[in-house]
N, C-alpha and C positions, 0 to 999 in steps of 0.2 A: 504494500500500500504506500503510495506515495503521498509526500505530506505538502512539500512545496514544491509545486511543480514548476513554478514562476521563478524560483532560484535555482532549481533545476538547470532549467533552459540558460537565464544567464550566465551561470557558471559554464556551459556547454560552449557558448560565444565568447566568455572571456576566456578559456582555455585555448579556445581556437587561434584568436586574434594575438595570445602572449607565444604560444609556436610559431605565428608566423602566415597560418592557412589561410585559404582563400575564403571557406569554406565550413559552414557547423552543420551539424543535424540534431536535431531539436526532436526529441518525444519523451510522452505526446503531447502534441497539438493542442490547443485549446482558444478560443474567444480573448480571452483576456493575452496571452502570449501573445498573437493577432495584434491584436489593438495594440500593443509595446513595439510589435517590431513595424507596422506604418510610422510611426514616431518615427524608431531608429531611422528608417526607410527617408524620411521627409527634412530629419536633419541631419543628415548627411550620415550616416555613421554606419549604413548597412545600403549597400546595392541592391541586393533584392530580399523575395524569399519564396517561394513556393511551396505549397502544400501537396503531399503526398497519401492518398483513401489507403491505408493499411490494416483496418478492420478497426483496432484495439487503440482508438483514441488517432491515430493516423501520425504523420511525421512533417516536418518541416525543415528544409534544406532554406540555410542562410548563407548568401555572398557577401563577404564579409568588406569592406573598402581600406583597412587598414590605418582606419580613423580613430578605433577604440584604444586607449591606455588600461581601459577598467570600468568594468560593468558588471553591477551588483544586486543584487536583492536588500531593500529595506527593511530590516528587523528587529524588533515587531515596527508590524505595518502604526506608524504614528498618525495619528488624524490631527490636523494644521486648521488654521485658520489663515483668511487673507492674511494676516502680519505679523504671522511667524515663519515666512519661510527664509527671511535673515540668517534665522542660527541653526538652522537645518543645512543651508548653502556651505556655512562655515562645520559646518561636521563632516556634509561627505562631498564637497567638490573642494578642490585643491586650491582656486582663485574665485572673486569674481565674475562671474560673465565668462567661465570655461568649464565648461559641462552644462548639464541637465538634469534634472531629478523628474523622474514622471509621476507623476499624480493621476488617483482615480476621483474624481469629481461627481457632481451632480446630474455636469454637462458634458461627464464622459472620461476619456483619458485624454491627459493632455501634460505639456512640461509646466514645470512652476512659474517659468516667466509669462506662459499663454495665461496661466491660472491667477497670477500676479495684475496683469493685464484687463481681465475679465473681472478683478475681485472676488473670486473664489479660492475655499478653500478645498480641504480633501485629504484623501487618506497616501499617503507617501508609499510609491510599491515601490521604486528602482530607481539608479542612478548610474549616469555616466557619463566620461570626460574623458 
């Protein structure tokens, strides 16, 4: 029985990206994993990814761009408000305005500067720079 499958997956890409590969494979699959790698996908930090019907949850192949340093699972998942994501930034991105931390929201998943943006808060799943 699998308990996080969400740190799963990113441990599987940052493994990938610290060897050097073009290339992870992700399972299983799920909606939420989805939704985190359009993110990676839209800022910059993952080329593609396709899904693969394997019966038992299915697979996901990521092309990696060689953008990632580190990419992690948040734990435990902290629930934020618009204005506390300050001292969350300074916990797990390394500067300023370099990385990302994704948030699960109201209004969906999105990074913390969209959700900064928007005034929304949410629940912190991952992060990366």
């Amino acid at each position: 029985m699998e308990h996080d499958t969400l740190a799963r997956a990113l441990s599987a890409i940052n493994n990938a990206a610290g060897r050097g590969k073009t290339e992870a494979e992700i399972r299983p699959a799920s909606k939420v994993i989805i939704a985190i790698l359009e993110i990676l996908k839209r800022e910059g930090y993952i080329e593609s990814y396709a899904r693969e019907d394997t019966g038992a949850g299915g697979k996901l192949k990521v092309k990696i761009t060689g953008q990632i340093n580190k990419i992690n699972a948040v734990k435990p998942r902290y629930h934020v408000n618009k204005n506390e994501f300050e001292k969350f930034e300074q916990s797990y991105l390394p500067a300023k305005d370099f990385g990302r931390i994704i948030v699960s929201t109201s209004k969906g998943y999105m990074t913390h500067i969209e959700a900064k943006q928007k005034s929304l808060g949410g629940a912190l799943l991952a992060y990366v720079y």
